[in-house]
C-alpha beads as a LAMMPS data file, in Angstrom:
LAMMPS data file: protein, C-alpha beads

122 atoms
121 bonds

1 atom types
1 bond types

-500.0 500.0 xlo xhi
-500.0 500.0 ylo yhi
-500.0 500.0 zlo zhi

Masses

1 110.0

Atoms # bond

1 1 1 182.586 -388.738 236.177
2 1 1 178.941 -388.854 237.752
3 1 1 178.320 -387.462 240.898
4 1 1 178.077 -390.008 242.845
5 1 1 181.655 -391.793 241.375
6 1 1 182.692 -388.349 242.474
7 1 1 181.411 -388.224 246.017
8 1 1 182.588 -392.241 246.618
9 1 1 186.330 -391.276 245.664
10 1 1 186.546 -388.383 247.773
11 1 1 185.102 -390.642 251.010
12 1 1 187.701 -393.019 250.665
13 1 1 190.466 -390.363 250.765
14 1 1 188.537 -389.034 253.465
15 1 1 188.295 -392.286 255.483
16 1 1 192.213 -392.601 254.950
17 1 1 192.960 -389.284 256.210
18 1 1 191.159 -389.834 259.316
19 1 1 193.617 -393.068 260.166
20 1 1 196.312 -390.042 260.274
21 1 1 193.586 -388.510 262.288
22 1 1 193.909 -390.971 264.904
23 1 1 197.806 -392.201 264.796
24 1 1 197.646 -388.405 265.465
25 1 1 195.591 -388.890 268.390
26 1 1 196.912 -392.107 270.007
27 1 1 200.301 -390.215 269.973
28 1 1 199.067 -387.088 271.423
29 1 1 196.414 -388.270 273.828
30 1 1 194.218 -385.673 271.678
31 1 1 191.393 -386.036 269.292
32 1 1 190.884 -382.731 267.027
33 1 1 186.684 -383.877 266.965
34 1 1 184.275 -384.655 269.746
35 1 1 184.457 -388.143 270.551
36 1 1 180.155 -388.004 270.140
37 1 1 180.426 -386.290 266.570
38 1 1 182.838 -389.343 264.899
39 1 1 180.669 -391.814 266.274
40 1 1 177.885 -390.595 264.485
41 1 1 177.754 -391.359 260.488
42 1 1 175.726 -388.219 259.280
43 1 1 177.881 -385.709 260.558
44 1 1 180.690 -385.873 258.126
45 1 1 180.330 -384.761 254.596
46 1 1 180.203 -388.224 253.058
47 1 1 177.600 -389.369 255.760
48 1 1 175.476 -386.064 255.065
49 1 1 175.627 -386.565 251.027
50 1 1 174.812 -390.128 251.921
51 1 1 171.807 -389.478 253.792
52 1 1 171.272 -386.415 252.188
53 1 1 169.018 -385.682 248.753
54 1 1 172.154 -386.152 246.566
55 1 1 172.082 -390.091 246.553
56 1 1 169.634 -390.975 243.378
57 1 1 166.970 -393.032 244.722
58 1 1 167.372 -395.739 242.381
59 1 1 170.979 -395.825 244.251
60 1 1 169.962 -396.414 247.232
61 1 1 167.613 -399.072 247.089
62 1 1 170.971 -400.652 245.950
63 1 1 172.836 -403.576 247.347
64 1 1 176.140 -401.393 247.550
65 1 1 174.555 -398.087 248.848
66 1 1 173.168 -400.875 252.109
67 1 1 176.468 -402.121 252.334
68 1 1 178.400 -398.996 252.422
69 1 1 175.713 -397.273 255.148
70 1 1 175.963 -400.215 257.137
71 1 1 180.024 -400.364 257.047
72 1 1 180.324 -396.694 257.796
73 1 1 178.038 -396.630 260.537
74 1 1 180.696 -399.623 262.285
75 1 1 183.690 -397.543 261.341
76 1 1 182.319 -394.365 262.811
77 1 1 181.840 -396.180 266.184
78 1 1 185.027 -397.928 265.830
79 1 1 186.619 -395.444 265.147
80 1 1 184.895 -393.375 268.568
81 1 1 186.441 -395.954 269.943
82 1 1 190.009 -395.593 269.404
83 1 1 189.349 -392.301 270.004
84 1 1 187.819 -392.560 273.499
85 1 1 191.144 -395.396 273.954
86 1 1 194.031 -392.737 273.065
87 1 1 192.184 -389.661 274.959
88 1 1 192.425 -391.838 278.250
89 1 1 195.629 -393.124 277.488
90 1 1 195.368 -396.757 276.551
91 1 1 197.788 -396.126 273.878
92 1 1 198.567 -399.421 273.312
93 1 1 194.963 -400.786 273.475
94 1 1 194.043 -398.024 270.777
95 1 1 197.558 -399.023 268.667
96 1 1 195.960 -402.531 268.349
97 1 1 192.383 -401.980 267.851
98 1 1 193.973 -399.470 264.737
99 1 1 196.572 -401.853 263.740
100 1 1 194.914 -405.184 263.962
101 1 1 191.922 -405.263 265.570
102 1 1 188.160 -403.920 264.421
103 1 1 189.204 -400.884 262.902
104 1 1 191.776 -402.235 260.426
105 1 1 188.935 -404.725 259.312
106 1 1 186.166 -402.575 259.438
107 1 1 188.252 -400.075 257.285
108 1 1 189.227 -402.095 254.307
109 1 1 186.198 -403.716 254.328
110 1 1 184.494 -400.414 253.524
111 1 1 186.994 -398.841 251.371
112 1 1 186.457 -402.501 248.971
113 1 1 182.788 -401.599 249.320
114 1 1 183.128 -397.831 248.778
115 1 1 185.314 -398.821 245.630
116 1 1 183.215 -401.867 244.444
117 1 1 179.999 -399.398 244.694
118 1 1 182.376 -396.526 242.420
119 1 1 183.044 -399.525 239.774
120 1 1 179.120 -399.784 239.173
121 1 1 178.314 -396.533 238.468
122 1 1 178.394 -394.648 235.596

Bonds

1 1 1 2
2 1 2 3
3 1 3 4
4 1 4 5
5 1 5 6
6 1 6 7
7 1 7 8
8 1 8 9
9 1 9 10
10 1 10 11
11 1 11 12
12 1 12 13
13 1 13 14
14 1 14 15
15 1 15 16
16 1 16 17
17 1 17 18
18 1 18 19
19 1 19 20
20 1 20 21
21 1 21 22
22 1 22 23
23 1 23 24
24 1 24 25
25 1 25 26
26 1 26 27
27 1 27 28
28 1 28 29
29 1 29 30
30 1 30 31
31 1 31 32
32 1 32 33
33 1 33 34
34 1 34 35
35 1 35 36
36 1 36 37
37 1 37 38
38 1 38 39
39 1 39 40
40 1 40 41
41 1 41 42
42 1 42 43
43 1 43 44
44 1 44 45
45 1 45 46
46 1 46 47
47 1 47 48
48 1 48 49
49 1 49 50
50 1 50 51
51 1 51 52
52 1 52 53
53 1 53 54
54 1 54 55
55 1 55 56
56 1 56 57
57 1 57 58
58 1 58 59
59 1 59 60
60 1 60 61
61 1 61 62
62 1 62 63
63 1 63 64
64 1 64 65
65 1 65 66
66 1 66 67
67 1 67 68
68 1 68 69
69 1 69 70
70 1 70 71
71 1 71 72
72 1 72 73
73 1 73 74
74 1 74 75
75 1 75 76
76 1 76 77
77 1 77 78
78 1 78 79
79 1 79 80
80 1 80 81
81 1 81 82
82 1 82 83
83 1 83 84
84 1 84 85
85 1 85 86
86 1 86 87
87 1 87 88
88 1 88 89
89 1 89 90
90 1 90 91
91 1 91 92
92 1 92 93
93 1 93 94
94 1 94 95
95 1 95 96
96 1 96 97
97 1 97 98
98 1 98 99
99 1 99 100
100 1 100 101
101 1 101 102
102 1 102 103
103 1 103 104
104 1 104 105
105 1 105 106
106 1 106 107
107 1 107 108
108 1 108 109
109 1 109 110
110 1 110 111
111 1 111 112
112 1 112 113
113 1 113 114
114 1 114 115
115 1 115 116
116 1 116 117
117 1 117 118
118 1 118 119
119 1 119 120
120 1 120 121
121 1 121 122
């Protein structure tokens, strides 16, 4: 497995174990992260691989690698975002924006992209 399959695989687990992350969160009225640091997209290790020398340039003059950056850079605020919700409470606002709302579509949308950029690669 290249790399790069490698490093696309382990986001997407990644990505699902922060929805635990935050069902944690909207439960507890606690976030175990800095509500600045998830809404930034370089500061996890995906993001810093991503932006990092480890991408192949070729890669990222791609249509997938553009997608993917773009996607993960909306989840990360999104997901600020039902983080900022269940730290003040609004468990119910933060339930829905999880459930139904941006996050849910922001987050499959990327993990198809994450996995459609893994099928190209060698």
């Amino acid at each position: 497995m290249s790399n790069v399959k490698e490093e696309i695989q382990k986001a997407i687990g990644a990505h699902g174990v922060w929805k635990m992350r935050l069902a944690s969160a909207i439960q507890t009225g606690k976030v175990d992260a800095e509500v600045d640091t998830i809404r930034v997209d370089n500061k996890c290790a995906f993001g810093q691989w991503l932006y990092g020398p480890g991408v192949p340039p070729a890669e990222k003059t791609g249509d997938h690698f553009k997608k993917v950056r773009d996607l993960r850079a909306e989840f990360h605020k999104t997901a600020a975002r039902v983080a900022e919700l269940a730290i003040a409470g609004k468990k119910d606002d933060a339930k829905r924006l999880m459930d139904t709302g941006a996050y849910k579509e922001i987050s499959t949308n990327l993990t198809a992209a994450m996995m459609n950029w893994s099928n190209t690669v060698k």
